[in-house]
N, C-alpha and C positions, 0 to 999 in steps of 0.2 A: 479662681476666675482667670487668673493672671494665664495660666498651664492653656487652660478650655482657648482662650485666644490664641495662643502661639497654634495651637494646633488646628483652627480654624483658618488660619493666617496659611500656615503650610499646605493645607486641602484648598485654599482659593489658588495659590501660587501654582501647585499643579493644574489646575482646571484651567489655568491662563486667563485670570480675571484680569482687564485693566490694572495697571500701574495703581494709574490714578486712584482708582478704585480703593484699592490696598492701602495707600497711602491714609484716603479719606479717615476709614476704617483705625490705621493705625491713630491717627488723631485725635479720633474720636474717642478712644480707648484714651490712650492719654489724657485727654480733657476730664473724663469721668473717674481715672485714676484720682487725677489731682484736685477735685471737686469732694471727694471721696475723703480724699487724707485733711481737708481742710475744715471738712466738715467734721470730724472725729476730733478735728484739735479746739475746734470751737465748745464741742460740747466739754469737751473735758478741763475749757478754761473756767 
């Protein structure tokens, strides 16, 4: 998942997406990262 984003990331940065845009996006991912790991540790408590 992680891979498929960076190279997502690299194809909008050529295309000259807003900053902001990118940033959104990076966040987002982040957000869903850590929702992700937190939820895997709940189950496994």
């Amino acid at each position: 998942i992680l891979g498929q984003f960076v190279v997502e990331v690299v194809v909008l940065a050529q295309v000259e997406f807003e900053f902001e845009f990118v940033v959104l996006v990076l966040v987002e991912m982040v957000v869903v990262e850590v929702v992700q790991v937190a939820f895997v540790e709940v189950i496994h408590e």
